[in-house]
LOKOL-36035 format. One record per residue (C-alpha): x, y, z; residue number from 1; residue in three letters. Coordinates in pm, whole numbers, padded with zeros to 5 digits. Last residue first. Layout:
<rs>
r xx = X yy = Y zz = Z num = NUM residu = ala .
...
</rs>
This chain:
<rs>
r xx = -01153 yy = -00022 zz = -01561 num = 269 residu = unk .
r xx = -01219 yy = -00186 zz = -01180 num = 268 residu = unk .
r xx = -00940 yy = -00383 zz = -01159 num = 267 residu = unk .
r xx = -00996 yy = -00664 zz = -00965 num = 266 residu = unk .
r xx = -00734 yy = -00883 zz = -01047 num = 265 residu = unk .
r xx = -00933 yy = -01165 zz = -01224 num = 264 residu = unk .
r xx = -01099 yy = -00882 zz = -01394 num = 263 residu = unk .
r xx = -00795 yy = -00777 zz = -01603 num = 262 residu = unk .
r xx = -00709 yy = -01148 zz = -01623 num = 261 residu = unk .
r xx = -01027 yy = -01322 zz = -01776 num = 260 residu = unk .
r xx = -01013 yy = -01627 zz = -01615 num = 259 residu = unk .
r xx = -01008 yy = -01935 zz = -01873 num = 258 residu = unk .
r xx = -00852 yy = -02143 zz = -01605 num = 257 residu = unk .
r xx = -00552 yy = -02307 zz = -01811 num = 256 residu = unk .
r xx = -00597 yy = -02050 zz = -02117 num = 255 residu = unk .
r xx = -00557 yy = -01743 zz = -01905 num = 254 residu = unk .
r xx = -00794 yy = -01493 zz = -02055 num = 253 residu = unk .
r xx = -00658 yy = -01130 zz = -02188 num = 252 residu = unk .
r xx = -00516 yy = -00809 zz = -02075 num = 251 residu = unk .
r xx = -00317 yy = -00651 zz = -01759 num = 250 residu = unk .
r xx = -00006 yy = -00612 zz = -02093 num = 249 residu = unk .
r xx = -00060 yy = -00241 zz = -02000 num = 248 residu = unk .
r xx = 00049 yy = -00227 zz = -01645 num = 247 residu = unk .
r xx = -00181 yy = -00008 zz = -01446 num = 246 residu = unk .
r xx = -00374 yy = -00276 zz = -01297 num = 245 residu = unk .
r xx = -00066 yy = -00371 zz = -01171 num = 244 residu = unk .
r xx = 00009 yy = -00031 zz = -00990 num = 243 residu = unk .
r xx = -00372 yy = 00012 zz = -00849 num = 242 residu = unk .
r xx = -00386 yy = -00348 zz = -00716 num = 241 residu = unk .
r xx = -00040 yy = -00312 zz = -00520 num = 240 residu = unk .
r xx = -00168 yy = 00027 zz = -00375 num = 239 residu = unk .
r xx = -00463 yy = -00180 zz = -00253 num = 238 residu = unk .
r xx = -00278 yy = -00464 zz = -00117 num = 237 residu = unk .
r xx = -00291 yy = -00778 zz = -00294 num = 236 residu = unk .
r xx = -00459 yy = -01118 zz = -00220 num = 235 residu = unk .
r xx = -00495 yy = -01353 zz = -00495 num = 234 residu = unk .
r xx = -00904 yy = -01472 zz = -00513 num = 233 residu = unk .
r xx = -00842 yy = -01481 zz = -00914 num = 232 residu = unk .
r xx = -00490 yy = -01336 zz = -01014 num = 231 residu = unk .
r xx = -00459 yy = -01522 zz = -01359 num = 230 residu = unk .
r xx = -00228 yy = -01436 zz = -01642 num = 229 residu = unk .
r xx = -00343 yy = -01440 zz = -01995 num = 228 residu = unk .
r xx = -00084 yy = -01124 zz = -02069 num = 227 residu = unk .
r xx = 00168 yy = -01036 zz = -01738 num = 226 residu = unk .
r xx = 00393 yy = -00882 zz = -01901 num = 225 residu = unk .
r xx = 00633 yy = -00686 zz = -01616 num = 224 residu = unk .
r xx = 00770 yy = -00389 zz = -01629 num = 223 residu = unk .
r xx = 00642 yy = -00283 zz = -01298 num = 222 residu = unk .
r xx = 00515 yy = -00628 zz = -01133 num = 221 residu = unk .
r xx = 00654 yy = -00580 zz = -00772 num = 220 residu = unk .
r xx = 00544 yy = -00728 zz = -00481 num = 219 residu = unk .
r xx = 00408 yy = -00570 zz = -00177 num = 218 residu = unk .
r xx = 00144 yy = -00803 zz = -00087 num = 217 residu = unk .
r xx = 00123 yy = -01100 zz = -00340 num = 216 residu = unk .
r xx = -00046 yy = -01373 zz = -00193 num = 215 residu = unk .
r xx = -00142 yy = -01696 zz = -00396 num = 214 residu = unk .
r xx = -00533 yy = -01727 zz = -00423 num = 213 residu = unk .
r xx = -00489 yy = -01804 zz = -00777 num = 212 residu = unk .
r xx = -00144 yy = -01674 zz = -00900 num = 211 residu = unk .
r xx = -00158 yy = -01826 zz = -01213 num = 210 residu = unk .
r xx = 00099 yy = -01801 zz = -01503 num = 209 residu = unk .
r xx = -00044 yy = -01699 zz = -01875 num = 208 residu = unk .
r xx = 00259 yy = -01454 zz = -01983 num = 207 residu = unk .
r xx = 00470 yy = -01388 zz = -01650 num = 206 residu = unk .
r xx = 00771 yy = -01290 zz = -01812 num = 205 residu = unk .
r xx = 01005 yy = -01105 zz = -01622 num = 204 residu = unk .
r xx = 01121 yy = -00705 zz = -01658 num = 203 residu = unk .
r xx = 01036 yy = -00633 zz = -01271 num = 202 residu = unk .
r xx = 00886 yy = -00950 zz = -01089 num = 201 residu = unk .
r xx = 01042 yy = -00819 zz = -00773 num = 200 residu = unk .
r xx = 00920 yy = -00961 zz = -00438 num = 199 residu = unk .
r xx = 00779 yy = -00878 zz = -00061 num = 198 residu = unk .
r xx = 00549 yy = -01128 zz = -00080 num = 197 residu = unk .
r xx = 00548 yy = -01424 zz = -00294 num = 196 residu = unk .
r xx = 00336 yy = -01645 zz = -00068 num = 195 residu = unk .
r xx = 00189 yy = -02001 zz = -00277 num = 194 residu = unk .
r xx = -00137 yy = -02031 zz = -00309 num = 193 residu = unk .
r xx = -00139 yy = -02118 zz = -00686 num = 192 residu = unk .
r xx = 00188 yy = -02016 zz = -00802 num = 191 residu = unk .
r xx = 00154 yy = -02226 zz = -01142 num = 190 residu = unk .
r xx = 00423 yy = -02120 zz = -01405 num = 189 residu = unk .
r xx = 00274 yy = -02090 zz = -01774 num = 188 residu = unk .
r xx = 00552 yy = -01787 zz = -01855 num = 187 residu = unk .
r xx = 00811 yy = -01739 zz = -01584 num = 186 residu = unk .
r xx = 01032 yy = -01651 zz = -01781 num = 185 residu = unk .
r xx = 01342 yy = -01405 zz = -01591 num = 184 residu = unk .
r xx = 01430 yy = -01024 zz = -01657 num = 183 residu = unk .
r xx = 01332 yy = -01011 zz = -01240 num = 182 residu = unk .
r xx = 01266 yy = -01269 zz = -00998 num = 181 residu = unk .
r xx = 01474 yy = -01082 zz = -00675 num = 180 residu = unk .
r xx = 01238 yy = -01308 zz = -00394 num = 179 residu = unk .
r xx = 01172 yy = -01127 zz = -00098 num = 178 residu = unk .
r xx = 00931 yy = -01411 zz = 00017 num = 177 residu = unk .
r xx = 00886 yy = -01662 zz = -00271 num = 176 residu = unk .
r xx = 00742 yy = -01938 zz = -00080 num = 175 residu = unk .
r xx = 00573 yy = -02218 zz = -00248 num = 174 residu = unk .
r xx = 00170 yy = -02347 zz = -00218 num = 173 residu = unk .
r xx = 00217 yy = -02440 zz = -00597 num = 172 residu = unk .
r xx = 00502 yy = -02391 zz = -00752 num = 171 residu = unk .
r xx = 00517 yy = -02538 zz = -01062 num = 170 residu = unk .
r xx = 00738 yy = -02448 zz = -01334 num = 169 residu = unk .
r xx = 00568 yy = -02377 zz = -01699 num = 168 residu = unk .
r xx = 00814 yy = -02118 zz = -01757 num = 167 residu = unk .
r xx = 01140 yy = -02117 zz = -01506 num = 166 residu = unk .
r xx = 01358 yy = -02008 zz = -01744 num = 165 residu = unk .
r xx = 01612 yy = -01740 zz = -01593 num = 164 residu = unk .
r xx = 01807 yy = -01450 zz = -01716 num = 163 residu = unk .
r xx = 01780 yy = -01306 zz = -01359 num = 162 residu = unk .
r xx = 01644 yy = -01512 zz = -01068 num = 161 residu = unk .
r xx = 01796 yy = -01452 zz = -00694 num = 160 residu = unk .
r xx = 01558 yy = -01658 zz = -00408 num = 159 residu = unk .
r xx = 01488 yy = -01468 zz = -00089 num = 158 residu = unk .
r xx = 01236 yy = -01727 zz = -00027 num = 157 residu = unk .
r xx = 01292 yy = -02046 zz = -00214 num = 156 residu = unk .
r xx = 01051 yy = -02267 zz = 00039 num = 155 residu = unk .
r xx = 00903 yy = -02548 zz = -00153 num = 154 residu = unk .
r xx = 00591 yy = -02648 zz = -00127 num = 153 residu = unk .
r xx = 00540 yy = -02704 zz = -00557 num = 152 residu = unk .
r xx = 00929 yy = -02645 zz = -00702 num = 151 residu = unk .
r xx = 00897 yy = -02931 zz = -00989 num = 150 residu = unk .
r xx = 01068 yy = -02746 zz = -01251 num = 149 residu = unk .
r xx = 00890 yy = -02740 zz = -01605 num = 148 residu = unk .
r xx = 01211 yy = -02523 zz = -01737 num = 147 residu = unk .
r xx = 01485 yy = -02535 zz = -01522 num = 146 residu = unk .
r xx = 01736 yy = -02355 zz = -01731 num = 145 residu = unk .
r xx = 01944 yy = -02112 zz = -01481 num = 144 residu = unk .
r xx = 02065 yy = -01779 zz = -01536 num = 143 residu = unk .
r xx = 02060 yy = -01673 zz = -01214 num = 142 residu = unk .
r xx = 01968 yy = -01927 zz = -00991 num = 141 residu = unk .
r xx = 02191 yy = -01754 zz = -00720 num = 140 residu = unk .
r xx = 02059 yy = -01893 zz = -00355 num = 139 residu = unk .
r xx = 02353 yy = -01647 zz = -00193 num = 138 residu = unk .
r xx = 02572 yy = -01827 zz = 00116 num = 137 residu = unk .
r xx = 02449 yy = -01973 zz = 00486 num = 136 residu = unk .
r xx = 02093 yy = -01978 zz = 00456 num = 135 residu = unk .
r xx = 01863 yy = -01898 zz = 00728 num = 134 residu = unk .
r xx = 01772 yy = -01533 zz = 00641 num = 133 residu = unk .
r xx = 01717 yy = -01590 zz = 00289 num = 132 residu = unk .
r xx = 01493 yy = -01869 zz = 00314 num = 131 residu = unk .
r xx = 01234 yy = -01722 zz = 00590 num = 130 residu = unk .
r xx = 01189 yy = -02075 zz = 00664 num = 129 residu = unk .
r xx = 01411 yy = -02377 zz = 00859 num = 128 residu = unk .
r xx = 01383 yy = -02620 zz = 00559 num = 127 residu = unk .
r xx = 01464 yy = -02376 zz = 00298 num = 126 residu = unk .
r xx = 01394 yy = -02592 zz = -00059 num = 125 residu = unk .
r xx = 01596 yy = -02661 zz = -00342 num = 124 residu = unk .
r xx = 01653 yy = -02633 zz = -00714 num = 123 residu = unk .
r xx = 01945 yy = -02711 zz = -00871 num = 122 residu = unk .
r xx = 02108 yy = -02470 zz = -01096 num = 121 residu = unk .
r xx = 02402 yy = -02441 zz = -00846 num = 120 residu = unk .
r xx = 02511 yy = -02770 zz = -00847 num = 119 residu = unk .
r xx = 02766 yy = -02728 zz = -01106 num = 118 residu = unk .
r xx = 02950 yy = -02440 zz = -00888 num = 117 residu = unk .
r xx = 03240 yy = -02344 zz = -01126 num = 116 residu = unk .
r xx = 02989 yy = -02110 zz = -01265 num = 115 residu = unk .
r xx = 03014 yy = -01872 zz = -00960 num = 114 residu = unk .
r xx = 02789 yy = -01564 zz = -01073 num = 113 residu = unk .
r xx = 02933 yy = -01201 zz = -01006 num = 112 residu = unk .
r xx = 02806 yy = -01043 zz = -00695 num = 111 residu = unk .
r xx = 02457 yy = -00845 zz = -00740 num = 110 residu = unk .
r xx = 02501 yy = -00524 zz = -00665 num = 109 residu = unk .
r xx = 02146 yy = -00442 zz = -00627 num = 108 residu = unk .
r xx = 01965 yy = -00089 zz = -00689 num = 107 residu = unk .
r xx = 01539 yy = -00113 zz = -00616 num = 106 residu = unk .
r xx = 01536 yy = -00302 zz = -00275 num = 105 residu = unk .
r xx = 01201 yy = -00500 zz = -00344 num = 104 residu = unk .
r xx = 01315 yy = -00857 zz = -00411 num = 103 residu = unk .
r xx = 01568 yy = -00825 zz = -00086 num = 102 residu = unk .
r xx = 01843 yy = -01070 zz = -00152 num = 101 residu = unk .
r xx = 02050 yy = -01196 zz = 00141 num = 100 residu = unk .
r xx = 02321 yy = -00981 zz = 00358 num = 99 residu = unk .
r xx = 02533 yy = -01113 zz = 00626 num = 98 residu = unk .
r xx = 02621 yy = -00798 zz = 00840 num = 97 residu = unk .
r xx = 02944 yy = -00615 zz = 00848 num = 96 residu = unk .
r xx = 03038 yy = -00389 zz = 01161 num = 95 residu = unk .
r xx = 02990 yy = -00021 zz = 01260 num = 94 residu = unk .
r xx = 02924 yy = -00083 zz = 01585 num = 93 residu = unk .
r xx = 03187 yy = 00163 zz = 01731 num = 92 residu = unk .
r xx = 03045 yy = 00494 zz = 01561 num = 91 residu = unk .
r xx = 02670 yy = 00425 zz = 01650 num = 90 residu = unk .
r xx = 02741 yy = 00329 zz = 01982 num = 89 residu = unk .
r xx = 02901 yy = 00623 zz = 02031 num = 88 residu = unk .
r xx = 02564 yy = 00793 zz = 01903 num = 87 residu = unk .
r xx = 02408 yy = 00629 zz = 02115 num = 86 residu = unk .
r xx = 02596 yy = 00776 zz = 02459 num = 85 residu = unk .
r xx = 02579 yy = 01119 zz = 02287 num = 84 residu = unk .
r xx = 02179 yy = 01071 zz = 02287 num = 83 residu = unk .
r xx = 02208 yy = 01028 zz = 02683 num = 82 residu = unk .
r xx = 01880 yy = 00787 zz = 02758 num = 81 residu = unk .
r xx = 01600 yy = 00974 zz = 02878 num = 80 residu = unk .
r xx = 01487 yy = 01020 zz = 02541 num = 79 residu = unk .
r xx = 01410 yy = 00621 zz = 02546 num = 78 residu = unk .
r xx = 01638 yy = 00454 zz = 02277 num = 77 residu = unk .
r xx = 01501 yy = 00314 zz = 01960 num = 76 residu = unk .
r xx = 01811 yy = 00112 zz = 01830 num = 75 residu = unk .
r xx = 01879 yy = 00036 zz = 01479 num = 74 residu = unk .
r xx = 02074 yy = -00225 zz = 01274 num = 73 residu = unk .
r xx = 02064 yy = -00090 zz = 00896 num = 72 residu = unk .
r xx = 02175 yy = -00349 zz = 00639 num = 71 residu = unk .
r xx = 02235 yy = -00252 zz = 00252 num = 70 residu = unk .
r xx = 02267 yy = -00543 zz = 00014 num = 69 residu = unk .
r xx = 02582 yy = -00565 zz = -00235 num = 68 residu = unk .
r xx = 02928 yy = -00567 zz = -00012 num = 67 residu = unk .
r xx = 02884 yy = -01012 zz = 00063 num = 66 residu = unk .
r xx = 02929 yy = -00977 zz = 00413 num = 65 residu = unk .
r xx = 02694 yy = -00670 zz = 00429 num = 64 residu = unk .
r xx = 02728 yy = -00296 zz = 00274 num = 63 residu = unk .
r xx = 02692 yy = -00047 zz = 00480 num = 62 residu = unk .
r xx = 02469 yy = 00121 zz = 00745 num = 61 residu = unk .
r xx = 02522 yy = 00008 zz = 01077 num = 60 residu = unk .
r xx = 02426 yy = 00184 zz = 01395 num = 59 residu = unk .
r xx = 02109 yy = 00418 zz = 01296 num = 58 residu = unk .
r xx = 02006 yy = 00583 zz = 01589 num = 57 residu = unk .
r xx = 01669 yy = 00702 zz = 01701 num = 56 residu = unk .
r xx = 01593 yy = 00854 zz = 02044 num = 55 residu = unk .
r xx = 01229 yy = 00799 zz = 02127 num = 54 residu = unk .
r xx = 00961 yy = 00955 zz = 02298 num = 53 residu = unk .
r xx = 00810 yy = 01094 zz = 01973 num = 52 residu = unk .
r xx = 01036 yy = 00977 zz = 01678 num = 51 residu = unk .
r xx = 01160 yy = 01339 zz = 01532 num = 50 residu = unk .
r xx = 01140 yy = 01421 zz = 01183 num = 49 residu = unk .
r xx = 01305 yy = 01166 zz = 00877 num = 48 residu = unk .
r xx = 01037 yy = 01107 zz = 00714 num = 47 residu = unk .
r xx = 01049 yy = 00739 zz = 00945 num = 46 residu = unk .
r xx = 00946 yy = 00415 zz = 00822 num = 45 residu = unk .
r xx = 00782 yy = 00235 zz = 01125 num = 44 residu = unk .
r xx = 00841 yy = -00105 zz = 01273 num = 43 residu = unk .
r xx = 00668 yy = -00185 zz = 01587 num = 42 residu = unk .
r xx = 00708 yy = -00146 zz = 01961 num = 41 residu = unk .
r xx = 01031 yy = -00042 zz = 02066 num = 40 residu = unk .
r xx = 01028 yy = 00149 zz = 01743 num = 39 residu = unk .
r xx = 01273 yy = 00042 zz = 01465 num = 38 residu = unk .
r xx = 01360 yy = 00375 zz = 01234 num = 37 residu = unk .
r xx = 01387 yy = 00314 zz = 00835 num = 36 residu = unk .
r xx = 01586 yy = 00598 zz = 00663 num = 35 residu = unk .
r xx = 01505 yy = 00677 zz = 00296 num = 34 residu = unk .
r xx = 01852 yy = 00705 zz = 00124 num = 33 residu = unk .
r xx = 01942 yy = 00351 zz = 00139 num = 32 residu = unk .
r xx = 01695 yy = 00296 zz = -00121 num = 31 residu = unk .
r xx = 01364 yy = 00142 zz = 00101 num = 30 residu = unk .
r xx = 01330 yy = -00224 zz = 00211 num = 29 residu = unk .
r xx = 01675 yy = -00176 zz = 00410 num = 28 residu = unk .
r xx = 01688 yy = -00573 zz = 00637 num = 27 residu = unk .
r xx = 01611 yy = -00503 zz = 00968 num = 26 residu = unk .
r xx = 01832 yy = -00553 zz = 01272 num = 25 residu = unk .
r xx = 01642 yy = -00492 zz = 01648 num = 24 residu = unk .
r xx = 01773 yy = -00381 zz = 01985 num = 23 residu = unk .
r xx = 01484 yy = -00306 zz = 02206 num = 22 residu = unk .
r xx = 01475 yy = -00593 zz = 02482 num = 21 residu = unk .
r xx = 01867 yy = -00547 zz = 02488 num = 20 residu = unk .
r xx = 01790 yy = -00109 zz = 02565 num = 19 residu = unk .
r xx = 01961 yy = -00153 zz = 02937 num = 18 residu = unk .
r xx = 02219 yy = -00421 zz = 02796 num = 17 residu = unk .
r xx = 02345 yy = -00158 zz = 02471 num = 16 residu = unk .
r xx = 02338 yy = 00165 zz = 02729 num = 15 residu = unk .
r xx = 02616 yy = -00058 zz = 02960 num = 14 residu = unk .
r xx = 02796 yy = -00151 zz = 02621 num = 13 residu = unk .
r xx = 02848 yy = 00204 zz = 02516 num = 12 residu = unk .
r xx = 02971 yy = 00394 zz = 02832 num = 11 residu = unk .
r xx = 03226 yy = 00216 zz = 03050 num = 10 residu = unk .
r xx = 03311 yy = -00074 zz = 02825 num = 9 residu = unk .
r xx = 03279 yy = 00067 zz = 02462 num = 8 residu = unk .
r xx = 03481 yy = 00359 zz = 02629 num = 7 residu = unk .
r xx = 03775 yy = 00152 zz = 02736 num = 6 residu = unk .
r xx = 03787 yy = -00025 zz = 02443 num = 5 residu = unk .
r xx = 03817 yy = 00297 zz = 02225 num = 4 residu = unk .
r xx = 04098 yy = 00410 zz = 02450 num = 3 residu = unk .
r xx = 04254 yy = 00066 zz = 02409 num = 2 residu = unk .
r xx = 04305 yy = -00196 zz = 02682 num = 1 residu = unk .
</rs>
């Protein structure tokens, strides 16, 4: 048995089964820069100071099986626990991670587009949820033509859309969870109740689509034109609100509902 064995077996793996109800893996929302710390209780983005009661150490931070998405695995120790112990841990667990696309993770590698796959501008749905953590390989509509695409219930979460036409798609009551839907037409889609949370519209067009009662926390619309667009009953956080009602195409009257957009998102000027 190795020296390094050796250790992982007397030292690292005994620490890894006492903390096994507080060992979590979290995809990196933030740049890799900002660290994000996994309490035993909840998830909390650190400023980097001390974690009260806890000893925090980052045990993977790299690029995952495909080398363009950043994975952190952390574990929130108690302080009793001996912080050299976890931070051997954090040398020997250095290891790959499958990696899926995060809509909100602002610098992506993507990996170059297979064209040799003809089935790859076909649009299908997650049966098992939470898309982009249950399938095997990339969902890479990038540059795709699937204009007036049928996608209503369908779950395409953690999605990848660049260069794509998806205008006048519906995709009603659809999941778009951590979908990466940026330089892409989307003009006339329907997302009516449909979750895009956690998503990056950034550069798309989004000219007259409706997102009536669809929910939009944390996703992205910097860059975006969203002209004639519709946001009535949709719920976004307030910071969410204040950024898109900051984007100067937030203007005009959706010509499917007739909602005036500005107001249809609640923006109070």
């Amino acid at each position: 048995m190795t020296s390094a064995k050796r250790i992982l077996a007397a030292r690292v793996l005994p620490l890894l089964a006492s903390l096994s109800a507080r060992l979590h893996t979290v995809d990196a929302f933030a740049p890799s820069s900002i660290p994000i710390v996994v309490r035993p209780t909840r998830l909390a983005a650190a400023d980097g100071g001390a974690v009260e009661n806890d000893v925090v150490v980052v045990v993977g931070v790299g690029g995952g099986g495909w080398g363009w998405k950043d994975r952190r695995v952390v574990i929130a120790a108690n302080a009793a626990a001996s912080l050299s112990s976890a931070l051997l841990a954090a040398t020997l667990l250095l290891v790959p991670l499958p990696s899926h696309a995060d809509g909100q993770t602002k610098e992506f590698k993507l990996p170059p587009i297979d064209y040799s796959d003809k089935s790859r501008c076909v649009l299908n749905s997650s049966k098992m949820g939470q898309a982009n953590a249950a399938r095997d390989k990339l969902y890479d509509l990038r540059e795709c033509n699937l204009v007036g695409v049928n996608g209503n219930e369908y779950d395409l979460s953690g999605v990848i859309m660049s260069g794509t036409d998806v205008s006048n798609g519906a995709f009603r009551e659809a999941q778009f969870s951590k979908g990466y839907l940026r330089d892409s037409n989307f003009d006339g889609a329907d997302f009516t109740n449909a979750i895009v949370d956690r998503a990056s519209f950034r550069g798309s067009s989004l000219r007259g689509a409706i997102f009536a009662n669809a929910v939009l926390t944390a996703t992205s619309f910097e860059g975006a034109d969203v002209e004639n667009a519709d946001f009535s009953d949709a719920y976004i956080g307030d910071f969410d609100i204040r950024n898109l009602c900051r984007n100067p195409t937030l203007k005009g009257v959706n010509p499917t509902t007739g909602a005036d957009t500005r107001l249809s998102a609640n923006c109070r000027n």
